[in-house]
Backbone bond lengths (Angstrom), bond angles and torsions (degrees), N, CA, C in turn:
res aa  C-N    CA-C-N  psi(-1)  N-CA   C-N-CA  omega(-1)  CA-C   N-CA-C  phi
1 X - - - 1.464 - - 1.516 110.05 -
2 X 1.503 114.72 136.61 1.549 125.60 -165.43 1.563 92.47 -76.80
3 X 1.588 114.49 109.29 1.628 109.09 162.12 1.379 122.68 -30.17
4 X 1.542 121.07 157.24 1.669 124.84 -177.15 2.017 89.35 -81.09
5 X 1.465 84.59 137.56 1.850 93.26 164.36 1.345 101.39 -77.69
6 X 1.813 90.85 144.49 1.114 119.97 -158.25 1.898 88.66 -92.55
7 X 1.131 129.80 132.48 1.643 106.62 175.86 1.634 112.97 -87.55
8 X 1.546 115.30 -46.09 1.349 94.59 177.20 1.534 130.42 -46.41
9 X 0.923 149.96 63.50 1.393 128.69 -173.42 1.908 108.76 -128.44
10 X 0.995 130.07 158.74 1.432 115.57 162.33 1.486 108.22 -86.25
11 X 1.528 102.98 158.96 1.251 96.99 -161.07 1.634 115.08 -148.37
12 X 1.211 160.74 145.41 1.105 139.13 -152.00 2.051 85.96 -115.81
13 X 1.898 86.83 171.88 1.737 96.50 176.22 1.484 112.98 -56.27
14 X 1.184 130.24 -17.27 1.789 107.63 172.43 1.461 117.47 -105.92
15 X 1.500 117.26 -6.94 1.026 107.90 169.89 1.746 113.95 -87.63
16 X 1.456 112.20 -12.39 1.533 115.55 -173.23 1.813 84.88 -67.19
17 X 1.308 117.09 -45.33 1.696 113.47 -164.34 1.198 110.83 -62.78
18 X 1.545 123.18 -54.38 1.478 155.10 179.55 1.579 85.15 -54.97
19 X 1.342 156.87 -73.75 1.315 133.77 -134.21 1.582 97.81 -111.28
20 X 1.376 118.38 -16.59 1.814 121.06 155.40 1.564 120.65 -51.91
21 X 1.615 112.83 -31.03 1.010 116.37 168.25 1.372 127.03 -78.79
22 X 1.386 102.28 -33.11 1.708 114.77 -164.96 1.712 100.25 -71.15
23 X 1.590 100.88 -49.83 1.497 93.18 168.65 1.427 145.78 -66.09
24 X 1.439 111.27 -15.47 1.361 134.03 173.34 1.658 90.89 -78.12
25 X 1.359 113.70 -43.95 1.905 81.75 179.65 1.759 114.45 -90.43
26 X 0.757 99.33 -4.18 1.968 121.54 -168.27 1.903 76.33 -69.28
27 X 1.097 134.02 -81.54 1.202 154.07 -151.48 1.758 112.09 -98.17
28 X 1.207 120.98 22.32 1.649 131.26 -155.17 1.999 78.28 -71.20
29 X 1.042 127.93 -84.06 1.980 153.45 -174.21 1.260 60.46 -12.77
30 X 1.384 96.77 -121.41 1.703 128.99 -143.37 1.260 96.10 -38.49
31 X 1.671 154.10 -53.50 1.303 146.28 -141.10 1.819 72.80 -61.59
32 X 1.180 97.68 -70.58 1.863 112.14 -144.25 1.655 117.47 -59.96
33 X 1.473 102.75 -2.58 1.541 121.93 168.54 1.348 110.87 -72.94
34 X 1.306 100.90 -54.03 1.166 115.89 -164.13 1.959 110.45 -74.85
35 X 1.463 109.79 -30.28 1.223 108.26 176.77 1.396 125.38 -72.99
36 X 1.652 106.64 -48.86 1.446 109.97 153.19 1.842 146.26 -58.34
37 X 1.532 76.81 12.88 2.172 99.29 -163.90 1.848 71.37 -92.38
38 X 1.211 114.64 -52.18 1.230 119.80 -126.22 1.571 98.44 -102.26
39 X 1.288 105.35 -38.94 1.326 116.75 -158.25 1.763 112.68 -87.48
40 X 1.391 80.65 -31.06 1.782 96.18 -171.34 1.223 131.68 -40.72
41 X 1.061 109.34 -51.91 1.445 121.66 171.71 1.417 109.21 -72.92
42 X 1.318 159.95 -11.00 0.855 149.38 130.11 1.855 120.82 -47.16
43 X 1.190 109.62 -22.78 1.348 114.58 -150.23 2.071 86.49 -101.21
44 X 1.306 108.11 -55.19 1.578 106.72 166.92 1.527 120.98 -42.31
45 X 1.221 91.07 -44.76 1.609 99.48 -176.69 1.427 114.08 -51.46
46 X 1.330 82.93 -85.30 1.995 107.57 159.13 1.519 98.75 -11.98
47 X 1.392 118.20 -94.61 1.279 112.92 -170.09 1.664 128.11 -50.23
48 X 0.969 117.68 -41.97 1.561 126.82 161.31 1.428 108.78 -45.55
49 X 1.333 142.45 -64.00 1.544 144.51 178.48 1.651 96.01 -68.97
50 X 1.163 148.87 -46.80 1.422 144.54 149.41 1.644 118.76 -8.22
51 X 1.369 97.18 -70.21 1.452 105.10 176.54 1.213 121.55 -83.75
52 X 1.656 123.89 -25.14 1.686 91.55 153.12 1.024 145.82 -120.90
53 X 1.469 107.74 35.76 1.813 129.48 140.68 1.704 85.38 -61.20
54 X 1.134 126.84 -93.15 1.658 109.20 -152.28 1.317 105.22 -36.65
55 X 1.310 149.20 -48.23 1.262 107.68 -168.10 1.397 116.14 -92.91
56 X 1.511 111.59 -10.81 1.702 98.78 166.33 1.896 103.56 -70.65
57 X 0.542 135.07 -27.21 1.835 132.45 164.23 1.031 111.86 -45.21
58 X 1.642 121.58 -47.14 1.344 122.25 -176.40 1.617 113.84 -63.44
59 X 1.241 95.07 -38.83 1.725 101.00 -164.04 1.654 103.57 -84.44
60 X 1.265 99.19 -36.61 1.919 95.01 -179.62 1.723 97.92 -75.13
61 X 1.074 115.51 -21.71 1.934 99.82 158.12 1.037 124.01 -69.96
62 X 1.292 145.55 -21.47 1.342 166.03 -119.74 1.546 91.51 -143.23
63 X 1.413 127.88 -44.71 1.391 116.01 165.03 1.265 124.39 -85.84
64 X 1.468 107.42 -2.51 1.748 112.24 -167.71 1.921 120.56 77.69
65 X 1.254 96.96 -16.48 1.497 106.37 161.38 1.454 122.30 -51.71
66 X 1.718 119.52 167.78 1.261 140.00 -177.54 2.007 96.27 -65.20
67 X 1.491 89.42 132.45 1.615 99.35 160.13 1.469 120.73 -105.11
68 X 1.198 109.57 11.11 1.318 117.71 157.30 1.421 118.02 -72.62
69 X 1.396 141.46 80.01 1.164 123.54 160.60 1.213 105.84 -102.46
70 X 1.512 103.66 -169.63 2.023 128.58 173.51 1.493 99.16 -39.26
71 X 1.769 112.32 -50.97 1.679 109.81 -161.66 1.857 106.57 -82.74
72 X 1.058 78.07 -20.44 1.935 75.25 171.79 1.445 109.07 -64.74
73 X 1.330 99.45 -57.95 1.886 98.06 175.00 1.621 133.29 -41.32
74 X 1.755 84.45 -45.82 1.380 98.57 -176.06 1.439 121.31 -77.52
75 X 1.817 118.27 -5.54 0.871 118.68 -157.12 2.052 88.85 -104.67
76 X 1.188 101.62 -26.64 1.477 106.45 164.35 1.641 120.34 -59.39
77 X 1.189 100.01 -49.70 1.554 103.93 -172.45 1.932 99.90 -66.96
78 X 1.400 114.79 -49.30 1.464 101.49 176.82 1.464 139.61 -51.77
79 X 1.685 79.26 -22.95 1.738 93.71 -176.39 1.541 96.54 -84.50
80 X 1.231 153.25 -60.38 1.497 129.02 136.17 1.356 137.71 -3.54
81 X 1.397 115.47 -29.88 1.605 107.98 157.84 1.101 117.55 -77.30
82 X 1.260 112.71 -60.98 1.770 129.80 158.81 1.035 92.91 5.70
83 X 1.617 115.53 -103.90 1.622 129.99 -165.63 1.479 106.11 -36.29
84 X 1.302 117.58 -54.70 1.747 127.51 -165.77 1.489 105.45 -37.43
85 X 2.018 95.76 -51.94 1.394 95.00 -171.36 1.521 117.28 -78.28
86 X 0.694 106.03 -31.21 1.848 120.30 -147.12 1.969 80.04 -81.51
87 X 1.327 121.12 -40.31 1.662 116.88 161.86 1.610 134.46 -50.56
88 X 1.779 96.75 -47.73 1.419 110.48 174.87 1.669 103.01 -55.81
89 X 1.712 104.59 -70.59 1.351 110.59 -151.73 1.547 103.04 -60.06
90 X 1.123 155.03 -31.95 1.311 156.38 143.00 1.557 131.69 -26.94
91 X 1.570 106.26 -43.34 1.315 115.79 164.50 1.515 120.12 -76.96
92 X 1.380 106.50 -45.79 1.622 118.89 161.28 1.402 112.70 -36.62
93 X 1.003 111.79 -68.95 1.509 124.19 172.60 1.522 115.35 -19.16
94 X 1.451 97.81 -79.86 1.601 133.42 -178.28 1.552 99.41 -37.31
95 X 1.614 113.51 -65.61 0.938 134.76 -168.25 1.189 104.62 -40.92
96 X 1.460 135.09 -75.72 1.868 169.46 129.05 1.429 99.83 9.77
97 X 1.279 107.04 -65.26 1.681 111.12 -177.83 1.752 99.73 -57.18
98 X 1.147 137.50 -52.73 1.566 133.68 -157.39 2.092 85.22 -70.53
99 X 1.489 108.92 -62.97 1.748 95.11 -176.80 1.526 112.72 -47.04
100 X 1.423 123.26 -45.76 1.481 98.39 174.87 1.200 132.37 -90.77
101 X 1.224 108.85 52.75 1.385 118.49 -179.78 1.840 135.54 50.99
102 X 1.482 95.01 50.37 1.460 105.11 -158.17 1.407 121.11 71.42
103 X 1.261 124.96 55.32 1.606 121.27 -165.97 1.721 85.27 -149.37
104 X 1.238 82.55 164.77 1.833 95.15 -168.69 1.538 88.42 -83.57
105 X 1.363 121.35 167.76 1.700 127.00 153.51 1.505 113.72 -108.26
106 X 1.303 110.27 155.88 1.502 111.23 -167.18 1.811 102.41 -81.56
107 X 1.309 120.49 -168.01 0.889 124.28 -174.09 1.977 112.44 -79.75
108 X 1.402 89.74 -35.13 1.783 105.55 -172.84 1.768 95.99 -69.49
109 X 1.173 116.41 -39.92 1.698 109.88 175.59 1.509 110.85 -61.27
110 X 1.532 135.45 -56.14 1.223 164.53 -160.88 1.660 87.38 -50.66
111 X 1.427 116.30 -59.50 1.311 126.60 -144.61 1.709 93.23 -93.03
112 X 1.034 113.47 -34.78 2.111 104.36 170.18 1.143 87.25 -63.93
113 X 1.221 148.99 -71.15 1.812 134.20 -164.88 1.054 100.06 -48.52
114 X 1.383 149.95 -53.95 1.612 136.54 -140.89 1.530 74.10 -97.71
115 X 0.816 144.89 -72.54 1.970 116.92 -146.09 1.804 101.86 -53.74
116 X 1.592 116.53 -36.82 1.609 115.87 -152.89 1.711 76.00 -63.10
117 X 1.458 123.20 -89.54 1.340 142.89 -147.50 1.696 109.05 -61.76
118 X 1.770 126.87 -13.58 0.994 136.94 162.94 1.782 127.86 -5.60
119 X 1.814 94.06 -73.37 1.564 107.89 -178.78 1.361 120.82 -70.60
120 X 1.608 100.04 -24.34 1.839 112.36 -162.29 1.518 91.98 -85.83
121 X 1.504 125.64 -42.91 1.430 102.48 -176.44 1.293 87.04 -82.72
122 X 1.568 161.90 -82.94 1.149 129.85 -127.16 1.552 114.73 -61.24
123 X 1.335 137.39 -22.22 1.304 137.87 136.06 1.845 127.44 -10.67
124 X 1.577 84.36 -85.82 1.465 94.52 166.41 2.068 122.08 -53.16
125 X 0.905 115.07 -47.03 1.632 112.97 154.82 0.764 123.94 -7.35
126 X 1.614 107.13 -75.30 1.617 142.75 -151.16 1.846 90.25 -77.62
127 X 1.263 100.56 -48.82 1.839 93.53 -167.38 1.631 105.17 -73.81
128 X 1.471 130.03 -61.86 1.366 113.62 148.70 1.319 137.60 -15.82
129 X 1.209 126.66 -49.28 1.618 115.80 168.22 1.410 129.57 -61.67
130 X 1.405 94.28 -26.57 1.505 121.95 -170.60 1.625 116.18 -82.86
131 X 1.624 104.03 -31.05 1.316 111.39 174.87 1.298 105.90 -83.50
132 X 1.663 100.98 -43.11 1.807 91.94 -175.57 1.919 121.17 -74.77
133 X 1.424 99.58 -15.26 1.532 92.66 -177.13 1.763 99.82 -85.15
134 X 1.481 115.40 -27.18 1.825 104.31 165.02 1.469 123.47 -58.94
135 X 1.353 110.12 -18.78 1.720 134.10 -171.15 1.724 76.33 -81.42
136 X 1.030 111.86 -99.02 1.709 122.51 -167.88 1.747 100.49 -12.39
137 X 0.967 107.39 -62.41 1.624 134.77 -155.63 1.810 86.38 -52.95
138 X 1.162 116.34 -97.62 1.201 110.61 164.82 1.531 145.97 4.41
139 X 1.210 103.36 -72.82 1.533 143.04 161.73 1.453 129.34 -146.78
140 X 1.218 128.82 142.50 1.241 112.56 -168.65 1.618 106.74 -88.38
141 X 1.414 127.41 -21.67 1.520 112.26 169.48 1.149 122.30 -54.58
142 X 1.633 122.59 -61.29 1.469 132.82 153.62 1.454 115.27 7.81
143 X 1.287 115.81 -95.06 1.575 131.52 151.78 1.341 127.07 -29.45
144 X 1.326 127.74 -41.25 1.543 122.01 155.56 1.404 111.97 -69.22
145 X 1.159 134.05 -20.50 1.396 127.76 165.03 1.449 123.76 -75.27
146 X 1.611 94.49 -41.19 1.596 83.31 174.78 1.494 126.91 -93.57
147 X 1.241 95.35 1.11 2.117 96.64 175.81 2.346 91.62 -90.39
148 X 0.832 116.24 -57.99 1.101 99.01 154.53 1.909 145.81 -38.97
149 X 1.101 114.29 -32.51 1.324 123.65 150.98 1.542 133.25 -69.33
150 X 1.582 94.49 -49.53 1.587 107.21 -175.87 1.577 102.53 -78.86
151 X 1.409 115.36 -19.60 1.551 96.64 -175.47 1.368 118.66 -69.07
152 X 1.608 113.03 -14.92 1.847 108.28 166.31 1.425 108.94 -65.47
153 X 1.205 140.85 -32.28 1.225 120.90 171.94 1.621 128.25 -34.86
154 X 1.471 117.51 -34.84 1.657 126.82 164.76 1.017 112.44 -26.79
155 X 1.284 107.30 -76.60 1.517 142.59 -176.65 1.446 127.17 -47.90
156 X 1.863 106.86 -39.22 1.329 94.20 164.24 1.628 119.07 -114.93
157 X 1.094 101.82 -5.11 1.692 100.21 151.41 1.465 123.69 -45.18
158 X 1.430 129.97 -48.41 1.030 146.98 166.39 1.547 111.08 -51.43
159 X 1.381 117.63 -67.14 2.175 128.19 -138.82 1.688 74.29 -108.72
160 X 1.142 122.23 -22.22 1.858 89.37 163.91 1.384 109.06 -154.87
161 X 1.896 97.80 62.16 1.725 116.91 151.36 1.384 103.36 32.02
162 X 1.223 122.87 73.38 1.577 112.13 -179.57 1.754 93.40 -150.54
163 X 1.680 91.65 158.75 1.665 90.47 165.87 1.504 141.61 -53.92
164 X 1.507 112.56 -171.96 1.326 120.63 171.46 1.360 96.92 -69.22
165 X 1.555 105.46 -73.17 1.686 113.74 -169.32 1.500 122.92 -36.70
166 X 1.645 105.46 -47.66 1.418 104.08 175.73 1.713 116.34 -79.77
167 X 1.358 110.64 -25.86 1.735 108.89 166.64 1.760 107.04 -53.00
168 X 1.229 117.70 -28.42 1.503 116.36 -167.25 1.880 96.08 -61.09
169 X 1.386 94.96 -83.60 1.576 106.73 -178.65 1.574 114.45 -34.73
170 X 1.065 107.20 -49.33 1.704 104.51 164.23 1.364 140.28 -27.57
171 X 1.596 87.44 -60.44 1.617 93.76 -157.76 2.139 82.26 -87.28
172 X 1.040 140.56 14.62 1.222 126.98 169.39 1.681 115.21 -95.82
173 X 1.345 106.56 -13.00 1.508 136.31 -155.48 2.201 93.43 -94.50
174 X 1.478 87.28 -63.79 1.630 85.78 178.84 1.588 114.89 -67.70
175 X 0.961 107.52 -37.74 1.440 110.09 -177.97 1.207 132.73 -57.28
176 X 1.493 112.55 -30.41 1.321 131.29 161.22 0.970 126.38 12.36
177 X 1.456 174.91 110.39 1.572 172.68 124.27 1.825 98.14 111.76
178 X 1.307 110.03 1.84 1.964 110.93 -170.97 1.220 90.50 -105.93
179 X 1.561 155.98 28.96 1.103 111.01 -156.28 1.826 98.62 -101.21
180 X 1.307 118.10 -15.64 1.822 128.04 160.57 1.623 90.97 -44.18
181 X 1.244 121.66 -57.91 1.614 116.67 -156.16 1.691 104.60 -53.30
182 X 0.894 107.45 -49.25 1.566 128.53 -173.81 1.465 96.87 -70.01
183 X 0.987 130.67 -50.22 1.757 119.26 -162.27 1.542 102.85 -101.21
184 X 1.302 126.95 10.24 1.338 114.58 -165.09 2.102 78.27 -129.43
185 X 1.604 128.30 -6.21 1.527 116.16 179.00 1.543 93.22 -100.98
186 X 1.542 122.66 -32.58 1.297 112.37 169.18 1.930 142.06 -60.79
187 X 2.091 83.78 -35.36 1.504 83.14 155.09 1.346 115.52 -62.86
188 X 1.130 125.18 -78.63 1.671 154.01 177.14 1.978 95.30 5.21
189 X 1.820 114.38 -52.83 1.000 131.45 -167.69 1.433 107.62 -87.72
190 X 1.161 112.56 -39.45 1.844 112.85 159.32 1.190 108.79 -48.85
191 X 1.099 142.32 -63.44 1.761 148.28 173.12 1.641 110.40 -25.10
192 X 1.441 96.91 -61.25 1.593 113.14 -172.12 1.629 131.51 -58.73
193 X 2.286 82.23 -30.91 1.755 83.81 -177.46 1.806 102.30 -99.20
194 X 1.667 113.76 -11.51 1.117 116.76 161.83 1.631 129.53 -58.05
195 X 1.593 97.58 -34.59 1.588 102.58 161.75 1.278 132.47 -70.14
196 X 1.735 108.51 -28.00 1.378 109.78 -165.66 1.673 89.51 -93.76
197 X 0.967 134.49 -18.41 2.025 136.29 171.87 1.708 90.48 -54.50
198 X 1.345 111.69 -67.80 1.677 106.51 -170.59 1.548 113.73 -84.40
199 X 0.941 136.45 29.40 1.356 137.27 153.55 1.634 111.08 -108.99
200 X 1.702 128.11 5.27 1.036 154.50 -127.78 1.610 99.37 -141.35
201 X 1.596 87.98 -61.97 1.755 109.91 -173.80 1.410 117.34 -65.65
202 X 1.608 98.95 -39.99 1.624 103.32 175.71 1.502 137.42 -15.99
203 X 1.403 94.52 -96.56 1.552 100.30 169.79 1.648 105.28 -26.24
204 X 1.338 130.47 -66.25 1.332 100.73 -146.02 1.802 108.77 -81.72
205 X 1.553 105.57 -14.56 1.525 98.11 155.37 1.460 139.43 -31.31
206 X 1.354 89.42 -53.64 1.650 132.78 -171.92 2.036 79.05 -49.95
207 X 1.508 98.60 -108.45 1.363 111.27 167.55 1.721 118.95 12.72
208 X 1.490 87.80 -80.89 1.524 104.33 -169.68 1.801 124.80 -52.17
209 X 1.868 92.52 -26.79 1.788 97.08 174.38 1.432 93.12 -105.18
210 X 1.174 139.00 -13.47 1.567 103.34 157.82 1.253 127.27 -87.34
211 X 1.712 129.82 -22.41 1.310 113.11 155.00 1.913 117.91 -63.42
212 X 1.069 120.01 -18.90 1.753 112.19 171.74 1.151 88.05 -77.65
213 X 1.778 161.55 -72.97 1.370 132.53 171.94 1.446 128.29 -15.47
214 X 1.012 114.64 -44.99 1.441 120.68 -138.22 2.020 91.83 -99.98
215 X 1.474 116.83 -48.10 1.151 151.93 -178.40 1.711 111.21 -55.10
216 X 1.410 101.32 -68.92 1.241 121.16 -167.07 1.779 136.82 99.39
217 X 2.194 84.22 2.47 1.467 100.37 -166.71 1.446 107.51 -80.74
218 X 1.427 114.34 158.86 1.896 106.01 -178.75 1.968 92.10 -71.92
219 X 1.363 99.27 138.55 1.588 130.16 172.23 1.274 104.48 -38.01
220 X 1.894 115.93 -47.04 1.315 116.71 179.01 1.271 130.01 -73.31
221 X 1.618 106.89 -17.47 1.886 97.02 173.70 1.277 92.44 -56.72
222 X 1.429 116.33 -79.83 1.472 135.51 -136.24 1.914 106.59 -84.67
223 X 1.502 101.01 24.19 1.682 95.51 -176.80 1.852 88.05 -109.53
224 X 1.347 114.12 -18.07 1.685 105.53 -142.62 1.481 88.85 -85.63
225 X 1.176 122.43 -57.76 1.496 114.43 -179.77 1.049 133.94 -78.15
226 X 1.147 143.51 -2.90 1.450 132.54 155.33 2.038 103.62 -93.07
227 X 1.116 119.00 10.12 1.412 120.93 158.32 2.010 113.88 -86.00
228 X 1.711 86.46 -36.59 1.831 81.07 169.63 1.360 105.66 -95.00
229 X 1.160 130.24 42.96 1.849 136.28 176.85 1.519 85.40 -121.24
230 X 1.131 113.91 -53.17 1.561 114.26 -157.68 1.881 108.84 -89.16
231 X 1.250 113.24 -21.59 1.747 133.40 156.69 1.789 86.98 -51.19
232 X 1.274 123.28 -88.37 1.232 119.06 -148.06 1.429 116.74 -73.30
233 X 1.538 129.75 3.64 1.181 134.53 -175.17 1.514 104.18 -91.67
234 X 1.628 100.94 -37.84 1.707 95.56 -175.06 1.228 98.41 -97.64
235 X 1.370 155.63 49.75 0.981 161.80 146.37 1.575 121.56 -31.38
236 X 1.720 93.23 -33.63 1.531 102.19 -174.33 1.408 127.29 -86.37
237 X 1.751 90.65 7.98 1.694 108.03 -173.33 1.882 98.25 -72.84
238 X 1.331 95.50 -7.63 1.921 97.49 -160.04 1.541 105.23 -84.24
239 X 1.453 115.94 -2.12 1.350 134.21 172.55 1.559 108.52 -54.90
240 X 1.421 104.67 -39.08 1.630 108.58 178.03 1.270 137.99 -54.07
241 X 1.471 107.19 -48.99 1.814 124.83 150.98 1.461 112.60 -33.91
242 X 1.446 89.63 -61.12 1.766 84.01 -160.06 1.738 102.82 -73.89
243 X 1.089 117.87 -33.62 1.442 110.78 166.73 1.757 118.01 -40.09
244 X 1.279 101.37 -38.42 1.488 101.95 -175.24 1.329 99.20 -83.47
245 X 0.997 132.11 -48.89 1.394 132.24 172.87 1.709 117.13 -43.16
246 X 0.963 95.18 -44.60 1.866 101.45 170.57 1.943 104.97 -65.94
247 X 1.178 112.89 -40.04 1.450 114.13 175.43 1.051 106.34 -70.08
248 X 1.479 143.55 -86.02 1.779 135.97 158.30 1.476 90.46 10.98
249 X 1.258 120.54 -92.79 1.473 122.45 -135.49 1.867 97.32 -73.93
250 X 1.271 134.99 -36.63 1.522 126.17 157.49 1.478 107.61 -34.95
251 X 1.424 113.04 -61.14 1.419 100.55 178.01 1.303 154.53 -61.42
252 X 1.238 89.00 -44.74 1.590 120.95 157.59 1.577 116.68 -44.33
253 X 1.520 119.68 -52.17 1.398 123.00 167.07 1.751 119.67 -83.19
254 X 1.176 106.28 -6.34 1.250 112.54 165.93 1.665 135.86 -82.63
255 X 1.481 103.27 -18.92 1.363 141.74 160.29 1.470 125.24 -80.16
256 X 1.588 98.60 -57.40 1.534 81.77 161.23 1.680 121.06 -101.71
257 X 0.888 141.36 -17.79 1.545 144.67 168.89 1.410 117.67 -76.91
258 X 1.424 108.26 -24.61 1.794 116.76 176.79 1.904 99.00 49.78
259 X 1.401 127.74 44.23 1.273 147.40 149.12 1.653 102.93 -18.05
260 X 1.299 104.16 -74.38 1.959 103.57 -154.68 1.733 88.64 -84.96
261 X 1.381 130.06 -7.61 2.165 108.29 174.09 1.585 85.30 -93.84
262 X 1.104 137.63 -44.88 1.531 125.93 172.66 1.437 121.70 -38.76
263 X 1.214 91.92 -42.37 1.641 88.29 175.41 1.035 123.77 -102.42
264 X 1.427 134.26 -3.60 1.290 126.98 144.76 1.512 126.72 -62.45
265 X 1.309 121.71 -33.66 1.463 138.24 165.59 1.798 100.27 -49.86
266 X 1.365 121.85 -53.83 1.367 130.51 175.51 1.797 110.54 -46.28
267 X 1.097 110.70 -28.15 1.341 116.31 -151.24 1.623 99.30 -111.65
268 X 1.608 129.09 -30.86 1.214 145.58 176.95 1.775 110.71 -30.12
269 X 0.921 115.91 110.38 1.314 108.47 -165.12 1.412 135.78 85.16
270 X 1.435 116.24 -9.29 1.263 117.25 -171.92 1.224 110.98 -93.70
271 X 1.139 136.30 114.12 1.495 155.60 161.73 1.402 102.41 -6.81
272 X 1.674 133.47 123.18 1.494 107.99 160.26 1.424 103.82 -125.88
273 X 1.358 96.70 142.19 1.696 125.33 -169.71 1.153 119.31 -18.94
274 X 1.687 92.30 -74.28 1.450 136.46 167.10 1.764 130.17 -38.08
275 X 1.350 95.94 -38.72 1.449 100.73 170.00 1.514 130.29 -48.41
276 X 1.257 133.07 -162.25 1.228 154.36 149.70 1.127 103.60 -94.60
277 X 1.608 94.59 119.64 2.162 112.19 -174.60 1.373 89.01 -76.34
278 X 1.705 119.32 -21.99 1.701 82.60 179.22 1.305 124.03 -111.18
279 X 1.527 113.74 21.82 1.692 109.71 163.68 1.358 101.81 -69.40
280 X 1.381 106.12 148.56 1.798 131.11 166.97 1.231 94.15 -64.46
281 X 1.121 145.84 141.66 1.440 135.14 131.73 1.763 113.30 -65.31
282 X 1.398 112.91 158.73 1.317 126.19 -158.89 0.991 122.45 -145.83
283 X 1.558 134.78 104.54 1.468 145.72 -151.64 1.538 112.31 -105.79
């Protein structure tokens, strides 16, 4: 049996991918309990206001009218929870799993983290997108630097309970001379969950151009909506990013803060409970 990953460790770009994966299947049950406990109802929703903005879109094109309605909005703002959650409950997780000592957390632990840290990351989100799409706007490197930079802020807002303001200075502080490491394990992991979406998508491709063969209907009525049925079902594939993203930032503070030899130095000598009173200890 493949040992539980250890998260503190430093770690280079293929092992951040290589051990993002190992833990996403190490932890597949409980992660995905816990996301759909939590997430679900956001994710129904989401999709329900999804689909009927598309067809009020369709028809206010069809009249030449505004596609701005109520469900357009609303279908924006959900897709913003979406991420919020499907970010929290993942980091929570991560977070939970390192306090219990490599052990999954139940759903009732998961969910006191997501209400405390709730507003502060959906906050932080909102200002990240905003910085990085003015970054984009500008120039487009700009913006790949800073949605890449600012996205450690998640991560340590959360694993060390701290603000926006002080997550800012932070995540520029760890990142320091890594920031290829970080943007070259996050692509790497974009690739992976982009592959596993279309190895996913298939079949109903398959389906969808042989009933428009078979039918005679255009491919595009009948391809668009059951592609945003099947978009919002695997939703939970997006768990993978942020997993790596939680690794980045273990490493990153593990490199420069040296966290887990600090705390073994803390611990050097100290009696543990738990042990066998009659091992010697051994220096």
């Amino acid at each position: 049996m493949q040992p539980k990953i250890e998260l503190i460790k430093i770690r280079d770009l293929d092992e951040i991918v290589r051990d993002s994966i190992t833990f996403l299947r190490q932890n597949f049950k409980p992660l995905l309990k816990v996301y759909f406990t939590i997430c679900g109802v956001f994710l129904v929703t989401g999709l329900i206001v999804s689909i009927v903005n598309y067809y009020e879109m369709r028809l206010h094109m069809e009249e030449g009218t505004s596609v701005f309605t109520a469900f357009y909005f609303l279908s924006m703002l959900f897709g913003l929870l979406n991420i919020t959650a499907t970010t929290m409950t993942t980091l929570c997780f991560v977070t939970l799993y390192r306090e219990k000592g490599n052990e999954a957390p139940t759903v009732e632990e998961v969910w006191s983290y997501f209400k405390f840290y709730f507003m502060r990351i959906l906050g932080a989100i909102i200002v990240i997108s905003i910085l990085g799409m003015l970054g984009t706007v500008f120039c487009l490197l700009p913006g790949i630097y800073l949605f890449t930079v600012l996205g450690l802020i998640l991560p340590i807002i959360i694993m060390e309970n701290t603000t926006f303001g002080y997550a800012i200075s932070r995540c520029f502080q760890i990142i320091k001379n890594n920031w290829w490491r970080v943007f070259g394990s996050m692509i790497v992991v974009s690739i992976v969950l982009l592959a596993a979406y279309t190895v996913l998508a298939i079949p109903l491709g398959v389906l969808v151009e042989v009933y428009a063969l078979v039918s005679g209907v255009s491919i595009t009525t009948i391809y668009t909506l059951p592609m945003m049925v099947i978009s919002g079902c695997f939703q939970f594939l997006y768990i993978l990013p942020v997993i790596a993203l939680a690794l980045n930032y273990y490493s990153l503070t593990e490199q420069s803060d040296g966290t887990s030899l600090l705390s073994r130095i803390e611990r050097f000598g100290v009696k543990d409970t738990d042990a066998d009173h009659t091992t010697t200890e051994e220096y």
